[in-house]
C-alpha positions in Angstrom: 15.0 -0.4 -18.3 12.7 0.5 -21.0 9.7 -1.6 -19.8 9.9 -0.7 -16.8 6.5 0.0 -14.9 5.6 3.7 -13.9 4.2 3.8 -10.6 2.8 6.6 -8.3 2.9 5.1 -4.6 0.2 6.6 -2.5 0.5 5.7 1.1 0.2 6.2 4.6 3.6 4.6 6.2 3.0 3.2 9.0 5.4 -0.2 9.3 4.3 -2.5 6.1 4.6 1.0 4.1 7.8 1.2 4.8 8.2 -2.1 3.7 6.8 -2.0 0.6 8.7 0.7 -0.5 11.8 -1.2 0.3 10.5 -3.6 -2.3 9.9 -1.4 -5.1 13.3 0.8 -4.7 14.9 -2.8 -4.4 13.9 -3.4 -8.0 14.9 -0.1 -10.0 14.8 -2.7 -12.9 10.8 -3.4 -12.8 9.8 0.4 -11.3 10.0 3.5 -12.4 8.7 5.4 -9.0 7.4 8.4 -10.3 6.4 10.1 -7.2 5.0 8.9 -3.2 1.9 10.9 -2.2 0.6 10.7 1.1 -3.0 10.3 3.0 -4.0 10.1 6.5 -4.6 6.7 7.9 -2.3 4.7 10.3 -1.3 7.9 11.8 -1.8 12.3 11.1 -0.8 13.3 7.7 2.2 15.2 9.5 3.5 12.1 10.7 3.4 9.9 7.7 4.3 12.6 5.3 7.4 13.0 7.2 8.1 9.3 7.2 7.3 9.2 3.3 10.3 12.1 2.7 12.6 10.3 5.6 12.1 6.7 3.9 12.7 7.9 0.3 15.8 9.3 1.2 16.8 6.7 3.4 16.3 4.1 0.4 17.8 6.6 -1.7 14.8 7.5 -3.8 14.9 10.7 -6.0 11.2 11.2 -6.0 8.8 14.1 -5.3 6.6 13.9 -2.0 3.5 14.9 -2.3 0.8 15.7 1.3 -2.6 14.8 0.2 -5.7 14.6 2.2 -5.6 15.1 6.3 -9.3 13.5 6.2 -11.5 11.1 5.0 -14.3 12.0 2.3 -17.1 11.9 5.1 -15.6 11.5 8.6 -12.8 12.3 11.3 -9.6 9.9 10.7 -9.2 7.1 13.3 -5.6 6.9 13.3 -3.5 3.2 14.0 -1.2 4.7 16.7 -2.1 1.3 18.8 -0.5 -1.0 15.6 2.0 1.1 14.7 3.6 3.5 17.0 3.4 7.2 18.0 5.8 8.3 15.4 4.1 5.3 12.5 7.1 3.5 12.7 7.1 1.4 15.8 9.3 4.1 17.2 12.6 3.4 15.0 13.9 6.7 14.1 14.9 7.3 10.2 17.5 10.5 10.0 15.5 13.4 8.5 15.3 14.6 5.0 16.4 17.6 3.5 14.5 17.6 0.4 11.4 19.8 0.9 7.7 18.6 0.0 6.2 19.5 -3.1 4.2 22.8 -2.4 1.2 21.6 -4.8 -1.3 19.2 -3.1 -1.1 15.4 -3.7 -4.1 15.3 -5.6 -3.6 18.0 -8.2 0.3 16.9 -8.6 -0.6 13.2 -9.6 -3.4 14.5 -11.5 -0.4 16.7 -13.8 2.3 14.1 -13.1 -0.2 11.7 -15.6 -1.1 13.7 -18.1 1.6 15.2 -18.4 3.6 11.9 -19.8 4.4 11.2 -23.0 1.9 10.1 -25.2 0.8 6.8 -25.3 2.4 6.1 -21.8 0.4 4.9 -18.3 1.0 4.7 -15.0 -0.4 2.3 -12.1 -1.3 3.5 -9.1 -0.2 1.5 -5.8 -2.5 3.2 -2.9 -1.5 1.4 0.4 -3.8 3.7 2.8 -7.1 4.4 2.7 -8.5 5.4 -0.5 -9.2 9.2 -0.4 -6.7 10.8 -2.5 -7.7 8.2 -5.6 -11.0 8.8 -5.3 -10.7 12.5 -5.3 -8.1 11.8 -8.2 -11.1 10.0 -10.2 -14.0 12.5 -9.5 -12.1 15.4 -9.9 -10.0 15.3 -12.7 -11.6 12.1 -14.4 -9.6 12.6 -17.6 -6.8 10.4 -16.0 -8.7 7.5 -15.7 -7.8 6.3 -19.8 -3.9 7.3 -18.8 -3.8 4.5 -16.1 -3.0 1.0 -16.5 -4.2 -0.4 -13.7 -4.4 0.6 -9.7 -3.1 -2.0 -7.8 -4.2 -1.9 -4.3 -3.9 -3.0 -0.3 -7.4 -3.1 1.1 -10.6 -4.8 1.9 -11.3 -8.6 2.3 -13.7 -11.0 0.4 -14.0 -12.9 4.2 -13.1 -11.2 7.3 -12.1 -8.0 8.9 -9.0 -6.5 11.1 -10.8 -3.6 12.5 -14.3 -4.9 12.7 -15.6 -8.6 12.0 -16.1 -7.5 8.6 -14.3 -4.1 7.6 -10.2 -4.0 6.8 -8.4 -1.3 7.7 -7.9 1.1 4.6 -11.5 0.6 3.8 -12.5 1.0 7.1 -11.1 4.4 7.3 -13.0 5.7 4.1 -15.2 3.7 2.8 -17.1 6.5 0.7 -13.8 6.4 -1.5 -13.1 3.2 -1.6 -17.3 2.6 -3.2 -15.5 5.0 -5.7 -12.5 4.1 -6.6 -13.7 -0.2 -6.8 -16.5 1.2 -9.2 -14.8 3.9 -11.6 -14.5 1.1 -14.7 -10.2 1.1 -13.8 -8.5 -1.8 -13.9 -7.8 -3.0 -10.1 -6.1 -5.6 -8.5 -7.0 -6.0 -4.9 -4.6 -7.1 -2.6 -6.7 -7.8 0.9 -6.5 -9.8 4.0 -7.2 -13.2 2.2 -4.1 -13.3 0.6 -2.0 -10.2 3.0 -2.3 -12.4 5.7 -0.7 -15.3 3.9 2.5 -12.8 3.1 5.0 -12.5 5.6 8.1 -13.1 7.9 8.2 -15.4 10.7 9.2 -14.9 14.5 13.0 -16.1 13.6 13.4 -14.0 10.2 12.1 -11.0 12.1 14.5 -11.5 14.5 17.4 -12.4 12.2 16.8 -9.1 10.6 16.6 -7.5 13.8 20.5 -8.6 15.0 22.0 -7.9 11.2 24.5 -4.6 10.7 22.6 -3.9 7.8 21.1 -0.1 8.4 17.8 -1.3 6.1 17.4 -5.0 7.7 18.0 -4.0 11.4 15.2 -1.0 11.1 13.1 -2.8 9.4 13.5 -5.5 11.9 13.1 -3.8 14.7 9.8 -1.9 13.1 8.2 -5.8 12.3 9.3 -6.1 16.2 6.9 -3.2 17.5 4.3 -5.2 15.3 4.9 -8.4 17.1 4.6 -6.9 20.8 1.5 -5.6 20.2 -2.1 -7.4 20.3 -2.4 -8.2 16.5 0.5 -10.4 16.5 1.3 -11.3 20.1 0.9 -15.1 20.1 1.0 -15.1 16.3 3.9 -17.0 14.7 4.0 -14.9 11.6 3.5 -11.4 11.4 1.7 -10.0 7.9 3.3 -7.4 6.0 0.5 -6.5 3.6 1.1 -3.1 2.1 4.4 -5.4 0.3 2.2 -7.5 -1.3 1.3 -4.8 -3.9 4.6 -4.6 -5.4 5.0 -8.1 -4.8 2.3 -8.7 -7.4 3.6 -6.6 -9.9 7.1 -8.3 -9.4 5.7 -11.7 -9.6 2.2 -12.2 -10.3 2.8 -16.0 -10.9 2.8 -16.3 -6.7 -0.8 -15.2 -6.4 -4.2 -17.0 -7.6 -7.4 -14.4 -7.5 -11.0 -13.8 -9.1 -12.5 -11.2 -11.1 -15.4 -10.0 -9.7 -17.4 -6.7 -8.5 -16.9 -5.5 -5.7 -19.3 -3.0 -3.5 -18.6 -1.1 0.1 -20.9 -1.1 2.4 -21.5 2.4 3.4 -23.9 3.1 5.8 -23.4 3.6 9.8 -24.1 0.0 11.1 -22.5 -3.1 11.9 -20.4 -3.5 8.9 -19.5 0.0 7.8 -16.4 -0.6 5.4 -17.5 -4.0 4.5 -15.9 -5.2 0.6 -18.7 -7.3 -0.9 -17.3 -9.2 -3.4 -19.6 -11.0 -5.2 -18.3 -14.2 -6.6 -21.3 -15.2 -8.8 -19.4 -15.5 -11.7 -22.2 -16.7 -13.9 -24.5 -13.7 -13.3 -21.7 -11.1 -14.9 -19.5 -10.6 -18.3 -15.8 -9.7 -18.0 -16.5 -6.0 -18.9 -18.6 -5.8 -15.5 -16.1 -7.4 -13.6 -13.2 -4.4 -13.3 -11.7 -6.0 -10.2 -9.4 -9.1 -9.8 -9.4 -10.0 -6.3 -6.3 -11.8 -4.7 -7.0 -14.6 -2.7 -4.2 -17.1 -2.4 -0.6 -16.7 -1.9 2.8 -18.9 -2.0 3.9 -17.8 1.8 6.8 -19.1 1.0 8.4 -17.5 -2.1 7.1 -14.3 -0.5 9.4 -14.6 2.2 12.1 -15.3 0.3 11.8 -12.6 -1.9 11.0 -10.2 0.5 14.3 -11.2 2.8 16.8 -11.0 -0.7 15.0 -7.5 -0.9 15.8 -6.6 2.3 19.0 -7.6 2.2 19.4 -6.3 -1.3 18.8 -2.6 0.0 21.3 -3.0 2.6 24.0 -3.4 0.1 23.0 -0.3 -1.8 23.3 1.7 0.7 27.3 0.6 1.1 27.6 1.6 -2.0 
């Protein structure tokens, strides 16, 4: 357990939060979580702040739960209530948690939780909302920067968009701190919709999961259900859980292929606010100006199968 990776989840559940969190507890072996902080995006920060303290207990999770920030850097949040439900969780209901939120805001806490290890130690950061609290993180206390190993991250797109033709969702929603946190000189691994899109369950496996006694597979199928009635994934016959392939890639890198190359937000008000330029002109740069490798292939197959044992992995530790 000594190798173990530190790891500060920020997120924003919403479904595929939820579901990536299910990875990481399902591996107490490879994390050490050391706290979930929160950040508006899918839905209000009330909502997913709740869900972050109802999912940690529900997965058994000892961890601190931090709020962070009800608003983007620059503009009013435009929350996902459409994708994934009034309450963020396609309307399955997680019993409530009893262990309070941690009166300090999310930013300050990380920003103590890191230096405050042991010398010599790091801690990657898995954001899987937008990128607000990070950012603030970077600009504000910028003496945690050396103490992080890497920020692995779900966001952007080297091709295509989700919300517009050309803008993912995380990035979308702030795209003044995601500019920031893609160009701070940390390490990042970007996990967007070239390779998300590749990582998921099928029709069947969703459904599978949906008619199992398991308390963990049966939520989590009926929360990849909501997904599938709606109009991202209605005639799809796969339906992408991309916040999970964070963790995935710290469990098992070998299943992704990516580039390292900059990469630059588009920030202005036009057509492609929240664009991720990723300039793939590998000739024109050194490795030292290249701080981002971008994921852009997947094998959909071992995803899923890791994913499901995961799944199924949580249900039995919660018999226990």
């Amino acid at each position: 357990m000594e190798n173990r990776r530190k790891i500060i989840m920020d997120c924003d559940p919403g479904i595929d939060d939820a579901i990536a969190l299910c990875l990481a507890a399902a591996h107490p072996e490879a994390f050490e979580l050391l706290a979930i902080t929160t950040v508006t995006g899918n839905q209000s920060i009330e909502k997913i702040t709740a869900n972050a303290r109802n999912l940690a207990e529900f997965y058994r999770l000892d961890v601190p739960v931090a709020k962070g920030s009800p608003v983007p850097l620059l503009r009013s949040p435009l929350p996902a209530a459409d994708v994934h439900g009034k309450n963020g969780l396609g309307e399955v209901e997680l019993p409530q948690a009893k262990k309070e939120l941690v009166s300090e805001n999310a930013v300050a806490f990380m920003r103590d939780l890191i230096m405050n290890l042991p010398e010599g130690e790091k801690v990657t950061l898995v954001p899987t909302g937008p990128l607000t609290n990070i950012a603030l993180l970077f600009r504000v206390f910028p003496e945690v920067k050396e103490r992080i190993e890497e920020v692995v991250l779900m966001g952007g797109s080297a091709s295509y968009g989700n919300v517009t033709p050309t803008a993912e969702f995380n990035i979308y929603e702030d795209p003044e701190a995601a500019q920031i946190v893609y160009n701070e000189g940390v390490p990042t691994v970007m996990c967007g919709l070239d390779v998300t899109r590749k990582c998921g369950l099928t029709r069947n496996q969703i459904a599978k999961l949906a008619q199992s006694k398991g308390e963990v597979s049966r939520r989590i199928g009926d929360m990849l259900g909501f997904y599938l009635e709606g109009k991202s994934y209605k005639h799809a016959p796969m339906c992408a859980i991309h916040d999970a392939v964070t963790f995935m890639y710290l469990l098992h890198p070998e299943l992704f292929k990516g580039e390292r190359m900059p990469v630059t937000v588009e920030c202005s008000g036009g057509v492609n606010r929240g664009m991720t330029i990723c300039d793939r002109r590998w000739w024109l740069y050194d490795k030292e100006d290249c701080p981002v490798c971008v994921l852009l292939d997947a094998d959909e197959l071992k995803f899923q199968e890791y994913m499901i044992e995961a799944i199924y992995e949580m249900d039995e530790r919660l018999k226990s």
